[in-house]
C-alpha positions as protocol buffer text, in pm:
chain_id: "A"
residue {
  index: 1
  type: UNK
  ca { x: 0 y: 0 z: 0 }
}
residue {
  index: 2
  type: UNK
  ca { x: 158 y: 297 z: -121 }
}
residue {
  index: 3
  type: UNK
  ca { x: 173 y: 587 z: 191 }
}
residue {
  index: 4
  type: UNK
  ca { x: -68 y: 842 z: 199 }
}
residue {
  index: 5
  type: UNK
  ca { x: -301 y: 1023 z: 498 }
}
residue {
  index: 6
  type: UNK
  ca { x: -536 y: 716 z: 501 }
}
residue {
  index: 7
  type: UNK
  ca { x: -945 y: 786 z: 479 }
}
residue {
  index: 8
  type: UNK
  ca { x: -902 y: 1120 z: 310 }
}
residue {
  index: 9
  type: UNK
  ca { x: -1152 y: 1219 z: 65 }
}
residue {
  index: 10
  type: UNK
  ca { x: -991 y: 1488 z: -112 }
}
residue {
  index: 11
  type: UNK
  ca { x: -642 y: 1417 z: -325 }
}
residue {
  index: 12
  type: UNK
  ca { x: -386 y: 1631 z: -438 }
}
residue {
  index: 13
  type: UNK
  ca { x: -209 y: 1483 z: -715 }
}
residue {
  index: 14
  type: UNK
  ca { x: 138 y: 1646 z: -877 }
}
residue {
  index: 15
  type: UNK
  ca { x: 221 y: 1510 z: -1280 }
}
residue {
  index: 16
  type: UNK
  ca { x: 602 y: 1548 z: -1311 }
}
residue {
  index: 17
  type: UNK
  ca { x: 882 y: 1408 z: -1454 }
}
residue {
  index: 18
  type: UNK
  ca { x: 1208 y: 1292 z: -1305 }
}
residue {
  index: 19
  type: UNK
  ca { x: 1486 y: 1533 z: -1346 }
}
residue {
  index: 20
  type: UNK
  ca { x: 1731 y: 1377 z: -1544 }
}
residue {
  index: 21
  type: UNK
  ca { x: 1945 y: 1614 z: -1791 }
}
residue {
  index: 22
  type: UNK
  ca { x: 1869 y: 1587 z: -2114 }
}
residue {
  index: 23
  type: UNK
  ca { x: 1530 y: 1506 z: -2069 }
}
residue {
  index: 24
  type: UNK
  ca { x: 1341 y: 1725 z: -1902 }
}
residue {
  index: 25
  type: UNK
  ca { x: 1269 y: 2130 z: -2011 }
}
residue {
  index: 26
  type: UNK
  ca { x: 1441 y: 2094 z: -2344 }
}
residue {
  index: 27
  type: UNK
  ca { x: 1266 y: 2446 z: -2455 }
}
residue {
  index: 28
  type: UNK
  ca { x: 1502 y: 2579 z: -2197 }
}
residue {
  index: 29
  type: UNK
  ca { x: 1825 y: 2415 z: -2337 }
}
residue {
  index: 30
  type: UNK
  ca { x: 1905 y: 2772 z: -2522 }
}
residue {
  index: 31
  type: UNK
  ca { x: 1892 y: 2986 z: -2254 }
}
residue {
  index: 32
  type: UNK
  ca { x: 2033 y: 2684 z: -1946 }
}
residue {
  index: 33
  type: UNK
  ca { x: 2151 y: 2409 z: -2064 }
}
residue {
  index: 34
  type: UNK
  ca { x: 2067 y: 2032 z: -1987 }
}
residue {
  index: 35
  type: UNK
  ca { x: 2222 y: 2017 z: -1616 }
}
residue {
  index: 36
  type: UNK
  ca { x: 2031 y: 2411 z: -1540 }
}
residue {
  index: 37
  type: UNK
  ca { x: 1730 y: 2253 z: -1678 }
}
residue {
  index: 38
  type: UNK
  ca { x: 1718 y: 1992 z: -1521 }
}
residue {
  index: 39
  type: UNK
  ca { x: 1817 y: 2158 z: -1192 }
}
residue {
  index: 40
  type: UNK
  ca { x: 1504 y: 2407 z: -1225 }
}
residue {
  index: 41
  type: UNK
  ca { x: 1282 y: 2111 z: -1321 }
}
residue {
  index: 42
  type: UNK
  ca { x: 1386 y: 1930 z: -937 }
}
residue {
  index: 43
  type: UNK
  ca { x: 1350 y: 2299 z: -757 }
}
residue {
  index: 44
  type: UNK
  ca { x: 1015 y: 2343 z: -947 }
}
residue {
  index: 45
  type: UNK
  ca { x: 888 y: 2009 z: -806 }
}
residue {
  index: 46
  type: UNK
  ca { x: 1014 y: 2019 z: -498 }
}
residue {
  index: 47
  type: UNK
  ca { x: 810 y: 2358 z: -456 }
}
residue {
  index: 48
  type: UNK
  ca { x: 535 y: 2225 z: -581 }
}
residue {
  index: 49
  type: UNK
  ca { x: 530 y: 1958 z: -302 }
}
residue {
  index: 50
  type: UNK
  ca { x: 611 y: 2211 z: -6 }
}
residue {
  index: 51
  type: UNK
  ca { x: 310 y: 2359 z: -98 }
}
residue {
  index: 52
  type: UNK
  ca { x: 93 y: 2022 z: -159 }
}
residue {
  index: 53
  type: UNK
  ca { x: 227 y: 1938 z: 216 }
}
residue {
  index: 54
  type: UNK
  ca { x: 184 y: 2313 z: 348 }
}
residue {
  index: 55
  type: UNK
  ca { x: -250 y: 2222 z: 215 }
}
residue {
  index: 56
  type: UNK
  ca { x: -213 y: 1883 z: 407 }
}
residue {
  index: 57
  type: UNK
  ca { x: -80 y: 2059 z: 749 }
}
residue {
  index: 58
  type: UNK
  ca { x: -426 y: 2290 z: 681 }
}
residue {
  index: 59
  type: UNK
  ca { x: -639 y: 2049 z: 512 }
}
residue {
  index: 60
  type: UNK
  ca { x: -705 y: 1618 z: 549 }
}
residue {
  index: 61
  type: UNK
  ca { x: -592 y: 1577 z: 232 }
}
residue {
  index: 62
  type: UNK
  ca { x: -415 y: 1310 z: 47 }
}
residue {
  index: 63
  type: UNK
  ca { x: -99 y: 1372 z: -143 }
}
residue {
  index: 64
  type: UNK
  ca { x: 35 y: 1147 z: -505 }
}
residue {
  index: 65
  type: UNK
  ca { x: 331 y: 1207 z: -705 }
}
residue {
  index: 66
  type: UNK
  ca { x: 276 y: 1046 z: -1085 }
}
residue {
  index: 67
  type: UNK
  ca { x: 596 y: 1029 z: -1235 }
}
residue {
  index: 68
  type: UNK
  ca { x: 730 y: 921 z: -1539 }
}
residue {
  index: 69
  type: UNK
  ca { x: 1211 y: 895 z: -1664 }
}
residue {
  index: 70
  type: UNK
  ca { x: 1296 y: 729 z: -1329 }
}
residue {
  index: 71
  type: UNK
  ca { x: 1302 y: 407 z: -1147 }
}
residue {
  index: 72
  type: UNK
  ca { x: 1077 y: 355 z: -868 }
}
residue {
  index: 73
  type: UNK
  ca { x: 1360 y: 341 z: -609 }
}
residue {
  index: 74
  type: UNK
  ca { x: 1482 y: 735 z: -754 }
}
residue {
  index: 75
  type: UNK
  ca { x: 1143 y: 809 z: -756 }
}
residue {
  index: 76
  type: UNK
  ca { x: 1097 y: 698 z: -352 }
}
residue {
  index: 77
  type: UNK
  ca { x: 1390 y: 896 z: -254 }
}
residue {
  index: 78
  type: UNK
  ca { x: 1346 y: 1201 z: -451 }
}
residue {
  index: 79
  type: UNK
  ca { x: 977 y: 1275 z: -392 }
}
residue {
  index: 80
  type: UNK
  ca { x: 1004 y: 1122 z: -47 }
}
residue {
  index: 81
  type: UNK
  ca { x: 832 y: 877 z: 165 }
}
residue {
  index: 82
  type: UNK
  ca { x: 507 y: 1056 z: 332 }
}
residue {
  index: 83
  type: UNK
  ca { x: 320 y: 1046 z: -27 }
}
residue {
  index: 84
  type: UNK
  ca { x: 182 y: 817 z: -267 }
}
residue {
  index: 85
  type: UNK
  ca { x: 440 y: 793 z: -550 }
}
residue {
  index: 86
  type: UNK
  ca { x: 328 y: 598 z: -869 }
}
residue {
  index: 87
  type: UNK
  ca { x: 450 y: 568 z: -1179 }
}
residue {
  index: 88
  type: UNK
  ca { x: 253 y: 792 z: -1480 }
}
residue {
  index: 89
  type: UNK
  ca { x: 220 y: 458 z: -1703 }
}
residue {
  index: 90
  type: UNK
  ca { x: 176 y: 455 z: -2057 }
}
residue {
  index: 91
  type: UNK
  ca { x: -34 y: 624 z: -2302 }
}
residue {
  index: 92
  type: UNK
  ca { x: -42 y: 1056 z: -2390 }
}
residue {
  index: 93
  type: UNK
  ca { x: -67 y: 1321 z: -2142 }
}
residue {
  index: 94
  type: UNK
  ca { x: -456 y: 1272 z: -2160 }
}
residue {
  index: 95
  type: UNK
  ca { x: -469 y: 902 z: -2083 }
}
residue {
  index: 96
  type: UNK
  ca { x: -222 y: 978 z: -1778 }
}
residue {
  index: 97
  type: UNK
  ca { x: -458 y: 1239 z: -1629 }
}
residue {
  index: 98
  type: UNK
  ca { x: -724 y: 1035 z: -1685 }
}
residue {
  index: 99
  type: UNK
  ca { x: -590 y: 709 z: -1521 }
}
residue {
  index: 100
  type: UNK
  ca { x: -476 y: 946 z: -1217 }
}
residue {
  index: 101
  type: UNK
  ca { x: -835 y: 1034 z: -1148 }
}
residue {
  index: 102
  type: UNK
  ca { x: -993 y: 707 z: -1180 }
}
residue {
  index: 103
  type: UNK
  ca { x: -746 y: 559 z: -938 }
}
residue {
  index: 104
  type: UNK
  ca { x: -863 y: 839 z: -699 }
}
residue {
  index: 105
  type: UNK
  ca { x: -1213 y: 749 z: -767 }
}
residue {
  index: 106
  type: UNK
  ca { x: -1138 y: 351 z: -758 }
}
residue {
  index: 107
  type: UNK
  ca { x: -952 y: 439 z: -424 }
}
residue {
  index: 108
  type: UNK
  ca { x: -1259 y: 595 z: -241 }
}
residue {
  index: 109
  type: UNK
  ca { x: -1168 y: 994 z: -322 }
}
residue {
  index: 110
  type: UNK
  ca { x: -1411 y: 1227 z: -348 }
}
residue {
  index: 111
  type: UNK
  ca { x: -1277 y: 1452 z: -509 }
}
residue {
  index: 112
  type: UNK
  ca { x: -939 y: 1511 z: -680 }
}
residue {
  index: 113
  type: UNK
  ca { x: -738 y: 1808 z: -764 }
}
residue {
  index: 114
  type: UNK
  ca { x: -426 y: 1722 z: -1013 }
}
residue {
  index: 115
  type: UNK
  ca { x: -192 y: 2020 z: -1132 }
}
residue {
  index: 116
  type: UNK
  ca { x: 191 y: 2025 z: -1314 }
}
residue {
  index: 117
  type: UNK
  ca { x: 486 y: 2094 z: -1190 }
}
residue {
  index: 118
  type: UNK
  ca { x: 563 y: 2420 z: -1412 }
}
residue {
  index: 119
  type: UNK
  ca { x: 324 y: 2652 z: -1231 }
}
residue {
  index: 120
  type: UNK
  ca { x: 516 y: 2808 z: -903 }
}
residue {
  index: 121
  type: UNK
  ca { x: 248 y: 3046 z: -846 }
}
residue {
  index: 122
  type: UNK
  ca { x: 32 y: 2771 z: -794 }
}
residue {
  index: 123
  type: UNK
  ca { x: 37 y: 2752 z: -425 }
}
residue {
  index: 124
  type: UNK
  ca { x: -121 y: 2596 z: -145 }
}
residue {
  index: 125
  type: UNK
  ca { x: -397 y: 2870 z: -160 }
}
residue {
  index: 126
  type: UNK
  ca { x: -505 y: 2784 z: -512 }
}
residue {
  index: 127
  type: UNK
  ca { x: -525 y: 2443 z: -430 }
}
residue {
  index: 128
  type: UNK
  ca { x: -712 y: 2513 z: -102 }
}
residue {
  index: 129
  type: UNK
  ca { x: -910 y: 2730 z: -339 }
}
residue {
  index: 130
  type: UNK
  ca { x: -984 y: 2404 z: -627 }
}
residue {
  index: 131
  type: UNK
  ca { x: -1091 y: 2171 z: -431 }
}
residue {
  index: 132
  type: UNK
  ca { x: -1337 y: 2380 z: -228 }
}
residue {
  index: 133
  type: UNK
  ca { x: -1465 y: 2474 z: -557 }
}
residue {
  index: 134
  type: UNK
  ca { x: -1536 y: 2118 z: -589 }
}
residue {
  index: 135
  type: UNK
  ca { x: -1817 y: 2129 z: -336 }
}
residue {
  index: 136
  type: UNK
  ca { x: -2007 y: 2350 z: -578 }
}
residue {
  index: 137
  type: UNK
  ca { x: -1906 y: 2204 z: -908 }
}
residue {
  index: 138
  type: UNK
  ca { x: -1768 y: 1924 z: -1044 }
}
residue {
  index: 139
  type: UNK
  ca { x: -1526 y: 2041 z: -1264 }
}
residue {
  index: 140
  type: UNK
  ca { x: -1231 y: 2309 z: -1185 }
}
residue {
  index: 141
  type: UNK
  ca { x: -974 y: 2451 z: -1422 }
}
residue {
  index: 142
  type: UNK
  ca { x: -658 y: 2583 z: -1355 }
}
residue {
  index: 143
  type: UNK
  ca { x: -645 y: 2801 z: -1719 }
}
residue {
  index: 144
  type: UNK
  ca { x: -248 y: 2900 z: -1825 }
}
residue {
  index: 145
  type: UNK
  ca { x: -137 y: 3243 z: -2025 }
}
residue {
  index: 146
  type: UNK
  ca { x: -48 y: 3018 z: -2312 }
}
residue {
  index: 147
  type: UNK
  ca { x: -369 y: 2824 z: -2355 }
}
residue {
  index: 148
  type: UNK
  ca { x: -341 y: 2524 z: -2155 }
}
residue {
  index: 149
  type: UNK
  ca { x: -416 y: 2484 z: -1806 }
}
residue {
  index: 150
  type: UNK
  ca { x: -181 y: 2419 z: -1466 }
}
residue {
  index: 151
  type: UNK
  ca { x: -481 y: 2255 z: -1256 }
}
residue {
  index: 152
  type: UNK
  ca { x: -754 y: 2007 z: -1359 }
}
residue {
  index: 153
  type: UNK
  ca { x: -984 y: 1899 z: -1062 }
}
residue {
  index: 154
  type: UNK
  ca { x: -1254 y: 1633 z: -1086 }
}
residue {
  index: 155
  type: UNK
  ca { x: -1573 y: 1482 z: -904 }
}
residue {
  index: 156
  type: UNK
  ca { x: -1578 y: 1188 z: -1118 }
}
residue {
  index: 157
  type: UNK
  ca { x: -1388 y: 1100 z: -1366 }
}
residue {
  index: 158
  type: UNK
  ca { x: -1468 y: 1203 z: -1773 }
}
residue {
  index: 159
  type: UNK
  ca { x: -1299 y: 1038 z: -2013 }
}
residue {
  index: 160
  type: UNK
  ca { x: -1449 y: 1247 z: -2301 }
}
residue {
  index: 161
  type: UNK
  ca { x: -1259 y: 1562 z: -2146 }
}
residue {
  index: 162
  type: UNK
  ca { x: -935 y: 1382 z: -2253 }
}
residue {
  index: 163
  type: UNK
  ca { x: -944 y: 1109 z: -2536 }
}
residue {
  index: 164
  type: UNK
  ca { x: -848 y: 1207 z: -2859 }
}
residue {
  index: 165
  type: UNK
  ca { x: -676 y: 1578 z: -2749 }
}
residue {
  index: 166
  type: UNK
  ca { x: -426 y: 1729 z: -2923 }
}
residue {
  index: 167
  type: UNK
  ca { x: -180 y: 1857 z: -2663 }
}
residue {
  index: 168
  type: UNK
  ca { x: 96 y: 2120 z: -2660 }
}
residue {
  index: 169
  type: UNK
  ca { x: -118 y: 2337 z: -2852 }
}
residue {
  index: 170
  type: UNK
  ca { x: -266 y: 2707 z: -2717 }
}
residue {
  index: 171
  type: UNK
  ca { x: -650 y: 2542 z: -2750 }
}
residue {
  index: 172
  type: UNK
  ca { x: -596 y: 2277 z: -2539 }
}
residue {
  index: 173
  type: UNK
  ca { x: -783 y: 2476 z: -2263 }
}
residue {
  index: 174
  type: UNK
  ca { x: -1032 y: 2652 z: -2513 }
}
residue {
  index: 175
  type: UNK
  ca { x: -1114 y: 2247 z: -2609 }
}
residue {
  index: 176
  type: UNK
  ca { x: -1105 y: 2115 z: -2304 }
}
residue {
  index: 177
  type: UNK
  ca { x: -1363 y: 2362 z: -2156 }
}
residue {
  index: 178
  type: UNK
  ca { x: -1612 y: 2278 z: -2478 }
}
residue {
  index: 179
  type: UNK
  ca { x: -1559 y: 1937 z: -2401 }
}
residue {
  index: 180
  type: UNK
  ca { x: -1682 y: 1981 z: -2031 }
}
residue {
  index: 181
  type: UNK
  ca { x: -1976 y: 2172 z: -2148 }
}
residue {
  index: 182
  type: UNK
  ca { x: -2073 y: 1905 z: -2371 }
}
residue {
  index: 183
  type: UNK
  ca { x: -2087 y: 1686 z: -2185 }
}
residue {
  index: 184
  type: UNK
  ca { x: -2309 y: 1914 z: -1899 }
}
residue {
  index: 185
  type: UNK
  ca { x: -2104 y: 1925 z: -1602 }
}
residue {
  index: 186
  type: UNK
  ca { x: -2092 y: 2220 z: -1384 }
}
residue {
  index: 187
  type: UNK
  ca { x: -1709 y: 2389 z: -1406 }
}
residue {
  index: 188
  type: UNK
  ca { x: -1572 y: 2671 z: -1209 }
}
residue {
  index: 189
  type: UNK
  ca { x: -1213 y: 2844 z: -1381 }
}
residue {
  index: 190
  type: UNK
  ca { x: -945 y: 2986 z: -1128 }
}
residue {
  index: 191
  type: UNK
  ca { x: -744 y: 3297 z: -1181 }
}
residue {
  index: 192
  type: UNK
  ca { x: -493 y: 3301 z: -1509 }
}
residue {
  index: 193
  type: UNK
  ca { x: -143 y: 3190 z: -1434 }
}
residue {
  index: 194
  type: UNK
  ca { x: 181 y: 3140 z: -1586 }
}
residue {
  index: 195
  type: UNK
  ca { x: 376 y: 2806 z: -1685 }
}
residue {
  index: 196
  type: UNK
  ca { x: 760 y: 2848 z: -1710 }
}
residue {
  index: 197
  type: UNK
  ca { x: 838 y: 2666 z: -2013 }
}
residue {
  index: 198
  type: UNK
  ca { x: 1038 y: 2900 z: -2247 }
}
residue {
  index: 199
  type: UNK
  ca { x: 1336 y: 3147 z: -2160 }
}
residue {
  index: 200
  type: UNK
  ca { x: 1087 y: 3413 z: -2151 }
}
residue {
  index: 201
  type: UNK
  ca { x: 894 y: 3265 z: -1847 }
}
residue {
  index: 202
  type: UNK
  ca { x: 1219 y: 3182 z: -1629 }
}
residue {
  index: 203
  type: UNK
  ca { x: 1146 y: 3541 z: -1493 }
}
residue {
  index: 204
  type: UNK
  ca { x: 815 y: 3373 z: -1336 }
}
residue {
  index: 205
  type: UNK
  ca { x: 1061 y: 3174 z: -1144 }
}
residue {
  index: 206
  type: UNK
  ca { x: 1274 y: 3423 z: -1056 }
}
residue {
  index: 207
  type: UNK
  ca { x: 1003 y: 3628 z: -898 }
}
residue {
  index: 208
  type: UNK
  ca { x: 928 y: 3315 z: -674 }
}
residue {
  index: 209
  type: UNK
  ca { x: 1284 y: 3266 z: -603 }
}
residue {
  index: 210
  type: UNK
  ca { x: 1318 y: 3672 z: -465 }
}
residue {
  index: 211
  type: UNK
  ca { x: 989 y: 3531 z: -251 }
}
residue {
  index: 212
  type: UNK
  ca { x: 1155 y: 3253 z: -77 }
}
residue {
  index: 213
  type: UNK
  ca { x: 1543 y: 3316 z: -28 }
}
């Protein structure tokens, strides 16, 4: 049984991949390089899960890592051993989200918030802020200043939301909220926020950097 706060309704669930050089934020390679990269990519995720952890001290929720370019013994020690850790498995980005929630579901969650790690400003607050939205509605998304989105958070899982999407695109948020109306569940949006993918987003980081040191 992987670990986890046992009998919690509510999960918290962070996609990211291991931070290997050479494969991980190769849109960055111009401006960092392969070791930088994947430097920022481990400091990006390891802020993402002080502020998963920060929720839990506030919240009974339960916290998942789904990762994918590691070993499951890296994985253990990297993202640590007061989580659920779990490989992303095969399949494209949607298939992984999708499997992520039904797990939750299969698992007894109520309710499941799942976000990237590429969104710094996504803090403990917003994710507070998702899945109390999820009392209300069962749909929440997280929408991103170059058409995607940084949060997803479900009642239930929908596999129409995700089969068949065309990823890495600036509609994928546009499509995905068409395909949640279509299929008539209730969705609430969260405040615009910015991934750091290219050069010209490291100054995101930066900003969150000057916050912390």
């Amino acid at each position: 049984m992987p670990c986890g706060s046992k009998g919690a309704k509510a999960r918290v669930i962070l996609l990211t991949r291991y931070p290997r050089p050479g494969h991980v934020k190769t849109r960055l390679f111009s401006a960092l390089g392969p070791q930088k990269a994947a430097d920022l990519q481990r400091q990006m995720t390891a802020h993402a899960l002080e502020q998963m952890r920060f929720l839990r001290r506030e919240k009974h929720v339960e916290l998942e890592v789904r990762y994918c370019g590691a070993k499951p013994e890296e994985a253990r020690a990297l993202f640590g051993q007061d989580i659920i850790v779990r490989d992303q498995g095969a399949g494209d980005l949607g298939a992984k989200i999708l499997r992520a929630f039904e797990d939750a579901r299969r698992e007894g969650v109520e309710k499941a918030v799942l976000l990237g790690a590429d969104c710094p400003d996504a803090t403990w607050g917003v994710l507070a802020g998702a899945l109390e939205a999820l009392t209300d509605v069962e749909v929440v998304l997280g929408p991103a200043a170059d058409g995607g989105y940084y949060l997803i958070g479900m009642r239930s899982p929908l596999p129409q939301v995700f089969e068949g999407m065309t990823w890495g695109v600036d509609t994928v948020y546009e499509e995905t909220l068409r395909r949640i109306k279509r299929v008539g569940s209730t969705w609430r949006a969260l405040k615009v926020l910015h991934d750091v993918d290219r050069p010209e987003d490291l100054r995101v980081w930066e900003r969150i950097r000057s916050l912390t040191d």
